[in-house]
C-alpha positions as CSV (number, residue, x, y, z in Angstrom):
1,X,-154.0,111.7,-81.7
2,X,-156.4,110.4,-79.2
3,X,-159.1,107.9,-79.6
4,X,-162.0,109.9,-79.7
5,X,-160.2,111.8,-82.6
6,X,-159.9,108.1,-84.5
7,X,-163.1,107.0,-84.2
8,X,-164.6,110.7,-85.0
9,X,-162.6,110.7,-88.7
10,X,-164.5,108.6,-90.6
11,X,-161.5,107.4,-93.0
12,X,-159.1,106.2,-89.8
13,X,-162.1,105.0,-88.3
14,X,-163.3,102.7,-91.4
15,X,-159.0,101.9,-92.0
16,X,-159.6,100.1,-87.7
17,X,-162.7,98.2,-89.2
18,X,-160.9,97.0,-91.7
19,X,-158.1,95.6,-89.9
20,X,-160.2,94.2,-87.5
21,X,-161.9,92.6,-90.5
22,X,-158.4,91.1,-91.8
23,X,-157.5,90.0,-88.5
24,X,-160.7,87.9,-87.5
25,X,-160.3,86.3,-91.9
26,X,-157.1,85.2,-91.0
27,X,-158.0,83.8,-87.9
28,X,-160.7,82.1,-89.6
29,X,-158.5,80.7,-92.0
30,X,-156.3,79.8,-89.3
31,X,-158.7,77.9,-87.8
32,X,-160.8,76.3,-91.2
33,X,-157.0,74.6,-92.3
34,X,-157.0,73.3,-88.6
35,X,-160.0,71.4,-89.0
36,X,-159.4,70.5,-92.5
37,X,-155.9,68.9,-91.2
38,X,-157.7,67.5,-88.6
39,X,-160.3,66.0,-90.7
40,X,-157.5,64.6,-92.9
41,X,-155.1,62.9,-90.5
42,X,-154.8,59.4,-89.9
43,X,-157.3,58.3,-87.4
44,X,-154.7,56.0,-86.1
45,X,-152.2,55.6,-83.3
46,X,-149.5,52.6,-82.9
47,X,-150.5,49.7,-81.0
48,X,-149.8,46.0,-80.5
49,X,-151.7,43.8,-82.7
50,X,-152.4,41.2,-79.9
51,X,-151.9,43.5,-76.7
52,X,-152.9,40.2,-74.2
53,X,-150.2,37.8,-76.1
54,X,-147.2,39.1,-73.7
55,X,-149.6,37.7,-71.0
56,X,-151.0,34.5,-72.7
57,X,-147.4,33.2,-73.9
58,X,-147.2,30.3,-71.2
59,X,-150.2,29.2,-72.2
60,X,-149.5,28.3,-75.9
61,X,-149.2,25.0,-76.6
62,X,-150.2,24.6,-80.5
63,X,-148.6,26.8,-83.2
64,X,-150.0,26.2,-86.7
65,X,-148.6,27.1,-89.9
66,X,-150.1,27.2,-93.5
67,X,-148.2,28.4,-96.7
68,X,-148.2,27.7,-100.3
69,X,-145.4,24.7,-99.1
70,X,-147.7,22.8,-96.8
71,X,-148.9,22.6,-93.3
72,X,-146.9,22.9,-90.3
73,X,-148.5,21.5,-87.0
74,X,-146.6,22.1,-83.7
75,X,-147.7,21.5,-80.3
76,X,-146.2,20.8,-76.8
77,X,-146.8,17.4,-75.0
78,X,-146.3,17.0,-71.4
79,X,-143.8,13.2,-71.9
80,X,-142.3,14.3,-75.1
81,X,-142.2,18.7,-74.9
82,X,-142.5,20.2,-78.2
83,X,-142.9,18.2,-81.5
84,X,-144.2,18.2,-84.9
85,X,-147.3,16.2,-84.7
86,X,-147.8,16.7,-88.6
87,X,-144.1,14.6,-88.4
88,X,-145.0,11.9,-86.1
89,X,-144.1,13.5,-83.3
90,X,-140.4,14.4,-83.9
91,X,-139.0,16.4,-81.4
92,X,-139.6,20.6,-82.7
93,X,-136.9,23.3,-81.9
94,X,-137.4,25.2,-78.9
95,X,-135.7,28.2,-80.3
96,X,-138.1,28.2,-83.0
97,X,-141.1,27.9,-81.4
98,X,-139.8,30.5,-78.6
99,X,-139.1,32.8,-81.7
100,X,-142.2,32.7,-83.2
101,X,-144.6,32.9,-79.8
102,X,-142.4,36.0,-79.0
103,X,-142.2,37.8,-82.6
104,X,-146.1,37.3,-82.7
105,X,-146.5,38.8,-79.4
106,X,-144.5,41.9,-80.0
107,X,-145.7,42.9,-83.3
108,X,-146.8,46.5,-83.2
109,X,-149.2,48.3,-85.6
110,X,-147.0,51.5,-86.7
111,X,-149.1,52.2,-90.1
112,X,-152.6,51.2,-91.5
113,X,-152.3,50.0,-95.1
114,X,-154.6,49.1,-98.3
115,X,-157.8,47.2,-97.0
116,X,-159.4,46.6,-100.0
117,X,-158.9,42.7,-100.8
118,X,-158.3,42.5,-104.3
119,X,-155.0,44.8,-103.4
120,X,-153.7,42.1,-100.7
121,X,-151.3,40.2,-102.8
122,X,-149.2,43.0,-103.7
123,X,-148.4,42.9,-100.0
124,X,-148.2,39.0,-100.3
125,X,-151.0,39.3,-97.5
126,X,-153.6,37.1,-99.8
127,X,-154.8,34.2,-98.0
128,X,-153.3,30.8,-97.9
129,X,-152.6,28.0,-99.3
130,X,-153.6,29.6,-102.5
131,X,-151.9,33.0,-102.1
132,X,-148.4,34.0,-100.7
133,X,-149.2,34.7,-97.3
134,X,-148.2,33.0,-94.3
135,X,-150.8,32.2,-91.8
136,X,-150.0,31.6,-88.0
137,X,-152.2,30.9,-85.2
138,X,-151.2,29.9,-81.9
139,X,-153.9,28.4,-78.9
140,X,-154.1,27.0,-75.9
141,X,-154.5,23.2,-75.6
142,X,-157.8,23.8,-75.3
143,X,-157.6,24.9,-78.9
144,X,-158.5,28.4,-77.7
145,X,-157.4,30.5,-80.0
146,X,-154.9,33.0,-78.9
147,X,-153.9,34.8,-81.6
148,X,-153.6,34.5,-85.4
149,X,-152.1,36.6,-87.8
150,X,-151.5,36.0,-91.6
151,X,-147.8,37.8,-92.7
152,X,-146.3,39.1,-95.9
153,X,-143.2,41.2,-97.2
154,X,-140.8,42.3,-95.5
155,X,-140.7,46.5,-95.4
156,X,-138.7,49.3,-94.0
157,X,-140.5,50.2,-90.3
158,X,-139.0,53.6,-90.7
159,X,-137.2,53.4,-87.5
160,X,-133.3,52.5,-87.2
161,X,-133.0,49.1,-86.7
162,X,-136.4,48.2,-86.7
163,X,-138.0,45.6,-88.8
164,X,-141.0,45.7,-90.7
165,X,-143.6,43.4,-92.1
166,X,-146.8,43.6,-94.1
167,X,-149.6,41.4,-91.9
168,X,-153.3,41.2,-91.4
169,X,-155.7,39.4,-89.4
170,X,-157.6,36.6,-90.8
171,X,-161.0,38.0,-90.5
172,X,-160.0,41.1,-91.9
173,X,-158.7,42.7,-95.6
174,X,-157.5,45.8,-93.1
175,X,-153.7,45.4,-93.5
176,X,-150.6,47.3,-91.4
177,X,-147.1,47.8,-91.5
178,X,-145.8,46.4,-87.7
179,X,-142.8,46.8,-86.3
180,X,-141.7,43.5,-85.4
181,X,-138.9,40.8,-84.8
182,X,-140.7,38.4,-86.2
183,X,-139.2,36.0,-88.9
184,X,-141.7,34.2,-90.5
185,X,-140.8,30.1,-91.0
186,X,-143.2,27.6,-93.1
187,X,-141.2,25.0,-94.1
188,X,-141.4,22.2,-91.8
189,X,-137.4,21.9,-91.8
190,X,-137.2,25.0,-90.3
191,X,-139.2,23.7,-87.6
192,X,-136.7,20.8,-86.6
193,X,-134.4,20.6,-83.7
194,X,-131.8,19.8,-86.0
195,X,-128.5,19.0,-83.4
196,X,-128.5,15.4,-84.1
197,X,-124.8,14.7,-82.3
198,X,-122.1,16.4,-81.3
199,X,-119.1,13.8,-80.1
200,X,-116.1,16.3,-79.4
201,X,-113.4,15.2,-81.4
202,X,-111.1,14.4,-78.4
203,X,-113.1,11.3,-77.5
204,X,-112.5,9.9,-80.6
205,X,-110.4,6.7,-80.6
206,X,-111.3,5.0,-83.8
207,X,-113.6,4.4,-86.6
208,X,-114.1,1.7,-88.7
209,X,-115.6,2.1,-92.7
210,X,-117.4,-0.5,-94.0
211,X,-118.4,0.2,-97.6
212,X,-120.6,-2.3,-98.9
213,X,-119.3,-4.8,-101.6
214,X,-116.0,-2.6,-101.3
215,X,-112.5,-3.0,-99.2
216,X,-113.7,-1.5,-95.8
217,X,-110.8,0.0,-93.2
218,X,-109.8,1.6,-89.9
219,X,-108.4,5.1,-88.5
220,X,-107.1,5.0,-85.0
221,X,-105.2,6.7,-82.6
222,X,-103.8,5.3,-79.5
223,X,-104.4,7.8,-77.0
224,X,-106.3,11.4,-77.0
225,X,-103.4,13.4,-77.0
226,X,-102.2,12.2,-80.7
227,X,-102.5,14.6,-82.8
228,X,-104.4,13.0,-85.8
229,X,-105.6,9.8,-86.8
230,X,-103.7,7.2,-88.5
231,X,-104.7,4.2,-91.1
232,X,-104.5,1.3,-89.7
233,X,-102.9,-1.5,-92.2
234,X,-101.9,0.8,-94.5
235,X,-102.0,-0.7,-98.1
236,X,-98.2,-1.7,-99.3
237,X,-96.5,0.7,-101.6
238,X,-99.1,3.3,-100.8
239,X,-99.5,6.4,-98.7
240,X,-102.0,9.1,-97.5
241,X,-102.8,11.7,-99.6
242,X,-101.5,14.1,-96.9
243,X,-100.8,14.6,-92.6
244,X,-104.4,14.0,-91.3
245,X,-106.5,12.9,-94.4
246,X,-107.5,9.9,-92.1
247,X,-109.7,12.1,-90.1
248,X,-112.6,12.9,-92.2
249,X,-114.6,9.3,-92.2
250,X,-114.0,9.7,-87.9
251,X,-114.6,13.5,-87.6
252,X,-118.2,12.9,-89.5
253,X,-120.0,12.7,-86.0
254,X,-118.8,15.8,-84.8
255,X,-121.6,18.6,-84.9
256,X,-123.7,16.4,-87.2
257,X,-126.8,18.0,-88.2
258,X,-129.9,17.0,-90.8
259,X,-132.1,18.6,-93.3
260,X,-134.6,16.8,-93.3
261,X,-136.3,13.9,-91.4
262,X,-138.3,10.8,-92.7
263,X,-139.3,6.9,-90.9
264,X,-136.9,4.8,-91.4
265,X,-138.9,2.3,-92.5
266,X,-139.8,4.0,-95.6
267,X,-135.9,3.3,-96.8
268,X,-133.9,0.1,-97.5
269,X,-130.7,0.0,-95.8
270,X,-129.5,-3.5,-96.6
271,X,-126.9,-2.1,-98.8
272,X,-125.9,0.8,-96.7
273,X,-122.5,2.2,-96.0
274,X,-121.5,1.8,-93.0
275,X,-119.4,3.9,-90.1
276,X,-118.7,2.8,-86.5
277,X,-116.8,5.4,-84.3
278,X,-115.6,4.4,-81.0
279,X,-114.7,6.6,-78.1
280,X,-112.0,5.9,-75.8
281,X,-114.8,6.0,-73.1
282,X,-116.8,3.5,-74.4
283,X,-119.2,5.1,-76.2
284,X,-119.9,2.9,-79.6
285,X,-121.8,5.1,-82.4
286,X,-122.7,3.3,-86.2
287,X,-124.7,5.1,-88.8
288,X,-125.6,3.8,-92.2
289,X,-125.7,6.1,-94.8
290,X,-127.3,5.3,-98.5
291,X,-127.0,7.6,-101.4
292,X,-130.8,8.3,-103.2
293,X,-130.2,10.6,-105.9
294,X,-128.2,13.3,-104.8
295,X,-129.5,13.0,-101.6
296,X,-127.8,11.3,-98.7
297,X,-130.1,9.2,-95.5
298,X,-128.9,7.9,-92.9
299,X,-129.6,6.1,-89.5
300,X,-128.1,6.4,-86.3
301,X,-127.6,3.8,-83.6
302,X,-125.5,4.0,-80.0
303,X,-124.7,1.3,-77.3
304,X,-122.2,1.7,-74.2
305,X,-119.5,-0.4,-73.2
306,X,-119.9,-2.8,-70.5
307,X,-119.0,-1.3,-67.7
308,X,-119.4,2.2,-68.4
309,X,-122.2,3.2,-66.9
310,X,-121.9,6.7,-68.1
311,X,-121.1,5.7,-71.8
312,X,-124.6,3.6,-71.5
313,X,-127.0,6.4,-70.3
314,X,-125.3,8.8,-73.3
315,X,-126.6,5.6,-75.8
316,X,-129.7,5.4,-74.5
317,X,-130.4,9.2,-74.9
318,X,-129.0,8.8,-78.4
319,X,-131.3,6.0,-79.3
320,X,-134.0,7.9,-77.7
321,X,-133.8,10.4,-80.1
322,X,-132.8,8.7,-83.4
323,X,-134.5,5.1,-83.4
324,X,-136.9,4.8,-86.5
325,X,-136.2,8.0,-87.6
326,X,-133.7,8.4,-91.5
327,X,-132.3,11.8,-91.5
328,X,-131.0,13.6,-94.6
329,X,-127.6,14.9,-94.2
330,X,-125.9,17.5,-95.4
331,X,-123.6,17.1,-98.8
332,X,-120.7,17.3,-97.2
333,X,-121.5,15.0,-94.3
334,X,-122.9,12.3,-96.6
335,X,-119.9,12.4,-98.2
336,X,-117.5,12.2,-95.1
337,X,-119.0,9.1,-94.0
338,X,-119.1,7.7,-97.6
339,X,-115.2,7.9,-98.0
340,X,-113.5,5.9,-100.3
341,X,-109.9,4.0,-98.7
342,X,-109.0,5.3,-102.3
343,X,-109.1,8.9,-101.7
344,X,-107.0,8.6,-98.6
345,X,-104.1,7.8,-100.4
346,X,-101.5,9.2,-102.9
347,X,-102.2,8.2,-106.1
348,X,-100.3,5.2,-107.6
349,X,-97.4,6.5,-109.8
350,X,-97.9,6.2,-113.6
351,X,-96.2,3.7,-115.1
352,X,-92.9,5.0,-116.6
353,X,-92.7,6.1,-120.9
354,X,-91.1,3.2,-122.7
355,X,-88.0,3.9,-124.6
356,X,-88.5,4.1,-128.0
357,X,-88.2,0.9,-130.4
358,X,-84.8,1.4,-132.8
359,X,-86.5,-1.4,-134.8
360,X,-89.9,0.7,-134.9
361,X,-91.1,2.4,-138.2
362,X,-91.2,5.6,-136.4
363,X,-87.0,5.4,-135.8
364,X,-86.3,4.1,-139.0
365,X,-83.1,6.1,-140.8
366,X,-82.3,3.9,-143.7
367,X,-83.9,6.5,-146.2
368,X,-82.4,9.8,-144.8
């Protein structure tokens, strides 16, 4: 049938208006659910929270902290490097603050979140010291500020092996899930370089316990190569626990580490137990240790032997680092260099059952 025919018969022809009709509704449609999607979708696209921070990094030089647990003030000092001014200066870990500059710098805004304020501390984003957010800013040593951010939980970033955490800026309630690898520290002990020493175990030639108002005594061994450590002046009729139980009180220095830092002056020492480790070349180390509580404080102390000039530059770097300062050890270090000449040795072999008494009540037959 040709055209002409169509559009002459009125029924075909109204049947074409009518599907002309249908196709310019649905197109319509098409297009009204575009916009409404359009009007609907996040007005957001990923980027990073402090985009000139990758730039700026060198030029940090104060990081501050604040939490519910305190204040944490680190800055770098061109004698010294980095420290913890809000702990007289003691020296801060570089890994720590390296961490934290680059974890700030990378953190990526993947998803906009609640903004209103009063919904904040489900996101542990409300401000601190009063809420459970952690605040961070770092400047310049100008005291520019280069950036500041205040973090939360922890959250899935919905990428493998991505990280995620809830943060905001100060001067905003707008909050954002960010990709990050970021790991937020406020406790000033995370801040420490903790490696206090780390004598390797072959150097050691002897140490020598000196428990106060107690029997003190020596380990040695004669040259590197021996195997363990032996007690000198062993007690008569005694022996060690076990092969090697002598090397705990002179193994103590090796990879010793703290939790916690204080001034010495603010401890007595008077009564202190008492280590001093020797190295076969001539490195001479003593730490006092006292007990407060269940905690265990100790100082640390290092000369050189004459003549060994290379035993006297390790004491001075020692002393560098540990004069005036009391360090909290770990348990198990505390205890090392707290070890009884008691628990060394075998105990002494319980005195032997007497025979029984014939004469006794208890062994008396005359009435059976």
């Amino acid at each position: 049938m040709s055209d002409t025919a169509i559009i002459q018969d009125p029924r075909r022809r109204n049947l074409l208006w009518l599907a002309i009709a249908a196709a310019v509704l649905v197109v319509l449609a098409v297009l009204a659910l575009w916009h409404q999607s359009a009007e609907v979708a996040p007005q957001y696209h990923r980027h990073p929270m402090f985009p000139n921070l990758a730039h700026e990094a060198r030029k940090v030089a104060r990081i501050h902290v604040v939490s519910k647990s305190g204040t944490v003030d680190v800055a770098f000092l061109p004698m010294k490097g980095w420290v913890i001014t809000s702990r007289n200066d003691f020296p801060a870990s570089f890994e720590q603050v390296n961490k934290t500059v680059i974890g700030i710098a990378s953190l990526e805004a993947v998803e906009p979140k609640t903004a209103r304020a009063d919904w904040l501390h489900y996101l542990d984003l409300d401000a601190p010291p009063k809420g459970n957010g952690i605040l961070f800013t770092l400047s310049d040593d100008k005291g520019h500020v280069l950036a500041s951010i205040i973090t939360g939980k922890s959250a899935d970033a919905g990428e493998q092996g991505a990280s995620g955490l809830f943060v905001r800026k100060p001067d905003s309630t707008q909050s954002w899930l960010a990709k990050t690898v970021l790991e937020p520290k406020s406790d000033v002990s995370d801040w420490y370089e903790k490696s206090l020493l780390n004598v390797d175990r072959s150097r050691i030639q002897e140490a020598d316990v000196r428990p106060p108002g107690g029997p003190g005594y020596t380990v040695r061994r004669d040259k590197p190569s021996d195997a363990s450590l032996k007690l000198v002046n062993l007690p008569s009729g005694r022996q060690l626990s076990y092969e090697g139980a002598a090397e705990g009180p002179a193994a103590a220095i090796v990879s010793l580490s703290f939790d916690d830092v204080k001034p010495a002056k603010n401890f007595d020492f008077s009564n202190a137990w008492q280590d001093v480790t020797h190295t076969f070349d001539g490195l001479t180390i003593t730490v006092d240790v006292i007990q407060k509580g269940q905690d265990y404080w100790a100082t640390i102390y290092a000369e050189g032997a004459p003549g060994k000039p290379a035993a006297g530059k390790e004491a001075r770097a020692v002393d560098a680092r540990t004069s005036g300062w009391a360090y909290k050890l770990p348990p198990y270090k505390g205890q090392q260099f707290m070890t009884k000449l008691d628990s060394l040795l075998k105990p002494l072999n319980a005195p032997k059952a007497q025979a029984p008494n014939a004469a006794s009540p208890d062994n008396d037959t005359s009435d059976q």
